[in-house]
C-alpha positions in Angstrom: -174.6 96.7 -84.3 -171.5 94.6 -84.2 -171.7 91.9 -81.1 -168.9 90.2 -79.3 -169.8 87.2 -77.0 -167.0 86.2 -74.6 -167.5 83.3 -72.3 -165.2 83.0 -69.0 -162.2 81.8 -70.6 -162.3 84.8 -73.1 -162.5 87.2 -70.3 -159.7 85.4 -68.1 -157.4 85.7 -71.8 -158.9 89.7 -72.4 -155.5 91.5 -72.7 -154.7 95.3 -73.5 -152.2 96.2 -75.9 -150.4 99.4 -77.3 -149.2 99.2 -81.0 -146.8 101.9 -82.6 -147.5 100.1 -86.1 -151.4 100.4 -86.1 -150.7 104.1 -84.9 -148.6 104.7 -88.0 -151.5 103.4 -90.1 -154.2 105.3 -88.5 -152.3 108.2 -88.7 -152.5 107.9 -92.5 -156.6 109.4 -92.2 -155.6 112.4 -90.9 -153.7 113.5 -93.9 -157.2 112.8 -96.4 -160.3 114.0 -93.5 -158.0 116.8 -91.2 -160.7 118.6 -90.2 -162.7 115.6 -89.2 -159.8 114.9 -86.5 -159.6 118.0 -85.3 -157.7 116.6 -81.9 -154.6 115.7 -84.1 -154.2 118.8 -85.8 -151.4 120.3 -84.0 -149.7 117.2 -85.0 -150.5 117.1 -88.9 -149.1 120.8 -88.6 -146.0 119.5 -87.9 -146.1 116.3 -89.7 -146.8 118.6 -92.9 -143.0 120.6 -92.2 -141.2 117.6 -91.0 -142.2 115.4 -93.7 -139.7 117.2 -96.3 -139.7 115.4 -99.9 -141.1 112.2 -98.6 -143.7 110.9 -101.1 -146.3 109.0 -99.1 -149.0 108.7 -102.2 -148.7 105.0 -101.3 -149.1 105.2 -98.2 -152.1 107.1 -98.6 -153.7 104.9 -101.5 -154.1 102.6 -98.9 -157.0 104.0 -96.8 -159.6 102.6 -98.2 -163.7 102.9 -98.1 -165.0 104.8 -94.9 -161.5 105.3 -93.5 -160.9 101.6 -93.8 -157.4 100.6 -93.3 -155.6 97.1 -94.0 -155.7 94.7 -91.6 -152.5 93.6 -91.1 -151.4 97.1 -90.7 -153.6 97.2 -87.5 -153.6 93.5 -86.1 -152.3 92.2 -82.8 -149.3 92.7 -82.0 -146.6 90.0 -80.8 -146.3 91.7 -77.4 -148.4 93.9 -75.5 -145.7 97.1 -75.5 -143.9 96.4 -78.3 -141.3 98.4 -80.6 -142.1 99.7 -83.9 -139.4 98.0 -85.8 -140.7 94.4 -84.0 -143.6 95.3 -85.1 -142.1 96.2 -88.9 -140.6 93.1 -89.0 -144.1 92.1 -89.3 -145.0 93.4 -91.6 -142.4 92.3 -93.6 -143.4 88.6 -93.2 -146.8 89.1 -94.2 -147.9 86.6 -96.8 -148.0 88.5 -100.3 -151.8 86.6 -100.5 -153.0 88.4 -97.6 -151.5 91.5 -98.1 -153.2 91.8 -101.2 -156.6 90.6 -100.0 -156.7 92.9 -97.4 -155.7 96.1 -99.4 -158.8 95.0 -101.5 -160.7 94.8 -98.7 -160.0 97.8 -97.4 -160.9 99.1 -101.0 -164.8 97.7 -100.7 -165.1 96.9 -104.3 -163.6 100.7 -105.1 -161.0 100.2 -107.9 -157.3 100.6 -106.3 -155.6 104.2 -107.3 -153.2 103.8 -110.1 -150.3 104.4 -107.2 -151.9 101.2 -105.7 -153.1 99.1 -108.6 -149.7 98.2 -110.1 -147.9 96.8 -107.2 -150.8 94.7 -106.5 -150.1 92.9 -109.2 -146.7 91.8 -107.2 -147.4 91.7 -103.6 -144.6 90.2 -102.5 -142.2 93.7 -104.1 -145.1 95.6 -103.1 -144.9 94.8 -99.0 -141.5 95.2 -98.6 -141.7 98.8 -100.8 -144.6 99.5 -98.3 -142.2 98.3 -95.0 -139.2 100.6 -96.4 -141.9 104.1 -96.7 -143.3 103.1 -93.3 -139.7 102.8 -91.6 -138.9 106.6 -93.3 -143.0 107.9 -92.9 -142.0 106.9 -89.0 -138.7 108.5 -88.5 -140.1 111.9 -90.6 -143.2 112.4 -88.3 -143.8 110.2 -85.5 -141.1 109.1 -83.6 -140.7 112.7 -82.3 -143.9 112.1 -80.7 -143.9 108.6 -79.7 -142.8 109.0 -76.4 -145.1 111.4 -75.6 -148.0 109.5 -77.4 -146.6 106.1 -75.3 -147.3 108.0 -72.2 -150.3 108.5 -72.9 -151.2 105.2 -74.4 -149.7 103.7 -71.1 -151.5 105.7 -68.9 -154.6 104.4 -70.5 -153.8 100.7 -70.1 -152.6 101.5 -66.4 -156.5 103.2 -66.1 -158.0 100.4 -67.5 -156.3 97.4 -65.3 -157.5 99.8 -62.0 -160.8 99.5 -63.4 -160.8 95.7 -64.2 -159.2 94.5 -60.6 -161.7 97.3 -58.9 -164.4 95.9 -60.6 -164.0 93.2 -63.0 -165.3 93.3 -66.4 -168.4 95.2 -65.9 -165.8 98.5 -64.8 -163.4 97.7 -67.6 -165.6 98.0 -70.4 -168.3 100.7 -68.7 -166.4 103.6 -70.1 -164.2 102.8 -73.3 -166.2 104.3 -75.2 -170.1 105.5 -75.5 -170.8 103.2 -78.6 -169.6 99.6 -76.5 -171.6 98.4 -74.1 -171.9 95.5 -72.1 -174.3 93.5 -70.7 -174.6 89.5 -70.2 -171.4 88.4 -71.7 -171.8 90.3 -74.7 -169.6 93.1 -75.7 -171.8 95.5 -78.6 -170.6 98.1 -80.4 -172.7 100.5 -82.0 -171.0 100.7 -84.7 -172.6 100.4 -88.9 -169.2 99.6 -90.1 -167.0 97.5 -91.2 -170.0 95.1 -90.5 -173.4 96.7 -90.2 -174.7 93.8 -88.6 -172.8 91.0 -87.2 -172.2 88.6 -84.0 -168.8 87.2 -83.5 -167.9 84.5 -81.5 -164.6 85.1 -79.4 -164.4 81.8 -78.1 -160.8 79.8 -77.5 -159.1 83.6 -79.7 -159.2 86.1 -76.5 -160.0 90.0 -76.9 -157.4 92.6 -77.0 -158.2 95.9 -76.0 -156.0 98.8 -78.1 -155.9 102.2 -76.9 -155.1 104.3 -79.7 -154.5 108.4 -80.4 -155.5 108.3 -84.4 -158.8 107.2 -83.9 -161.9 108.7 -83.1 -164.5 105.9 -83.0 -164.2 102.4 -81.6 -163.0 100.2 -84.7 -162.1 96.5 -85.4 -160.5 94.3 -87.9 -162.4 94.4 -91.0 -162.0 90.4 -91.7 -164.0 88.6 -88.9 -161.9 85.6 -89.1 -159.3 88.0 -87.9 -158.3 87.5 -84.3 -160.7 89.9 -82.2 -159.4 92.9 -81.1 -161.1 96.7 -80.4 -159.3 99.7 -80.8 -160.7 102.9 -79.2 -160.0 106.9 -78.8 -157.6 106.8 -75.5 -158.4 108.6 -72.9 -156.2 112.2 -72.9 -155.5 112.2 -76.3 -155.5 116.2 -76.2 -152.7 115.9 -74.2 -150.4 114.4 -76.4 -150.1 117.8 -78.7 -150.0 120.4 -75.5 -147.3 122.5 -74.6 -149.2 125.1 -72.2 -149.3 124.4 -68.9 -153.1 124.7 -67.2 -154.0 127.1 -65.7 -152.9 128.7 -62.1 -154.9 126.9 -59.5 -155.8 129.5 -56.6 -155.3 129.0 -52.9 -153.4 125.7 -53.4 -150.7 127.1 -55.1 -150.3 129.7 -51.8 -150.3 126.3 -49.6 -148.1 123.9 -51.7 -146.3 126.2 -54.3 -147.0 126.9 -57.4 -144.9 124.5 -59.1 -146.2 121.7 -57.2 -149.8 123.0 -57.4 -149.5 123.1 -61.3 -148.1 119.5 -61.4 -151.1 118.8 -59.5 -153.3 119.8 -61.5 -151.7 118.6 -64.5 -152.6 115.0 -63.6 -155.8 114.5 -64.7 -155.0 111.6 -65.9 -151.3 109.6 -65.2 -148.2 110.7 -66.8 -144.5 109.9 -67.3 -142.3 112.5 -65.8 -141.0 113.0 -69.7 -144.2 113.6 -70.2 -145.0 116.4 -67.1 -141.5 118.1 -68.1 -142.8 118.3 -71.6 -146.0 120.2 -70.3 -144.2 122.7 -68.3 -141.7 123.3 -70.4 -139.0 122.1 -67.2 -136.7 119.8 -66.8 -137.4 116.1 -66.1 -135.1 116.1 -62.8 -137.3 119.4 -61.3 -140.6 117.3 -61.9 -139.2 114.4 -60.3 -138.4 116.7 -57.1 -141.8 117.9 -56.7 -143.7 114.5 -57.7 -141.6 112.8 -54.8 -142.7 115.6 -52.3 -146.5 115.4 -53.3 -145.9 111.7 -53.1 -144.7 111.9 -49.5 -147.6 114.0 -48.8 -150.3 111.3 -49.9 -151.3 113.6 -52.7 -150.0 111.5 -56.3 -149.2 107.8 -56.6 -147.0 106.4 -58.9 -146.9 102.7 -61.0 -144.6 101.1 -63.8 -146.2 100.6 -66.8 -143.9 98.7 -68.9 -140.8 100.7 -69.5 -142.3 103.8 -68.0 -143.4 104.9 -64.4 -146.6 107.0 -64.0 -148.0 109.3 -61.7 -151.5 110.3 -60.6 -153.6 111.7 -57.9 -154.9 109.8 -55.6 -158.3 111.0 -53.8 -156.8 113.1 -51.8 -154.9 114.9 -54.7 -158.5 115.3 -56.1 -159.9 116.4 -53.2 -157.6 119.3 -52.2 -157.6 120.2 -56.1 -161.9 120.7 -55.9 -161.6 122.3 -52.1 -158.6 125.2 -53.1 
């Protein structure tokens, strides 16, 4: 049981981020334990055919003991939407000391693979070798994605600030995940690793809250003195991979259409209109048509998340959904 105690001031500074860098990092499991993400498959399918001659046995050598993965791959990042090569630049000023701690810490006392084990013996030659094979790992097989995966990630953190100004803390953190819980200013996560038993104060450092798709569990930073900060499996990640559209709803397509009745029911969570089009394999301007109609009609809502806009139902939307 890992235990986070926040006093007032923590909660007022409790911020939610999205970070293209620790998704690039993450991602890195999928290639060793596939079948134990089985959500991200689809994409693994086609990271496998996009990734050409691009040797990422570094890359890999870095996941470490019980999926571990270095933490300044996965720390906070400088702004709360931020850019992958912002975040790259990082990475690049990372002192060589650190680097190389965390690698072994990610390691847990497991000897580094011989792909690893000589460039830790020059840190400095081996971050910017490991920036470089991130920038081409990205381009290969993520950046096709990333707007669809930002979508997503940004409909989470548009959920999750509904949640905290309907209901304050208690909301926000009732459903992030069924291993965090809290209860009397104490955030817990049931969770034996990285520490199997540990309280850390959170006082005067804030909490950051990181939706993320490559992840299944709740995780944080292996180092405690690291600043706090939770990752956790965002909500819709099956989404991100589909192509399909859902299936025909009934009677509400014979009242509304049945382009605007699939859209409907497409939004079970919000979405970008990229995102939508994507879906229904239409264009971005005929999903804009339709969302502005259901808008007028009280059935979806709509809110900027960063650079993006988002849709979802409002009650209504849900209620003529579960009624036709």
């Amino acid at each position: 049981m890992i235990e986070l105690r926040l006093d007032v001031e923590d909660l007022a500074d409790t911020r939610l981020v999205i970070s293209p860098l620790a998704e690039a990092a993450l991602s890195l499991r999928i290639w060793l334990l596939p079948h134990y993400y089985a959500l991200q498959l689809p994409w693994l399918r086609s990271a496998t055919a996009a990734l050409g001659d691009l040797d990422i046995g570094l890359l890999l050598a870095l996941v470490g003991t019980h999926r571990a993965v270095p933490d300044f791959l996965t720390g906070r990042p400088d702004d709360p939407l931020p850019d992958f090569a912002a975040e790259l630049d990082r990475v690049r000023r990372v002192p060589p000391g650190k680097l190389a701690a965390d690698i072994r810490a990610a390691l847990q006392g497991r000897p580094a693979p011989a792909v690893l084990a000589a460039g830790l013996e020059r840190p400095a030659r081996l971050r910017d070798h490991l920036a470089d094979l991130l920038a081409a790992y990205w381009d290969a097989v993520l950046a096709p994605h990333w707007p669809r995966m930002r979508g997503v990630l940004e409909a989470d953190l548009l959920y999750r600030a509904q949640r905290l100004a309907r209901g304050g803390a208690r909301l926000l953190f009732a459903d992030l995940d069924p291993a965090i819980r809290w209860r009397s200013g104490m955030l817990s996560l049931d969770l034996s690793y990285p520490h199997p038993e540990v309280r850390i104060p959170v006082t005067g450092r804030g909490l950051v809250l990181m939706p993320a798709v490559f992840v299944r569990t709740p995780s944080l930073p292996l180092s405690t003195d690291e600043p706090p900060l939770v990752s956790y499996p965002a909500r819709g990640v099956a989404t991100v991979w589909e192509t399909a559209p859902p299936a025909r709803p009934g009677v509400l397509t014979d009242l509304v259409g049945r382009p605007k009745a699939t859209l409907l029911a497409c939004l079970d969570g919000p979405a970008t209109t990229t995102d939508l089009a994507r879906r229904l394999g239409v264009t971005p301007g005929a999903v804009s048509q339709h969302l502005a109609v259901l808008r007028d009609a009280g059935l979806v809502t709509r809110a900027r998340a960063g650079r993006s806009v988002l849709y979802a139902r409002t009650p209504l939307g849900d209620r003529l959904l579960r009624t036709c």
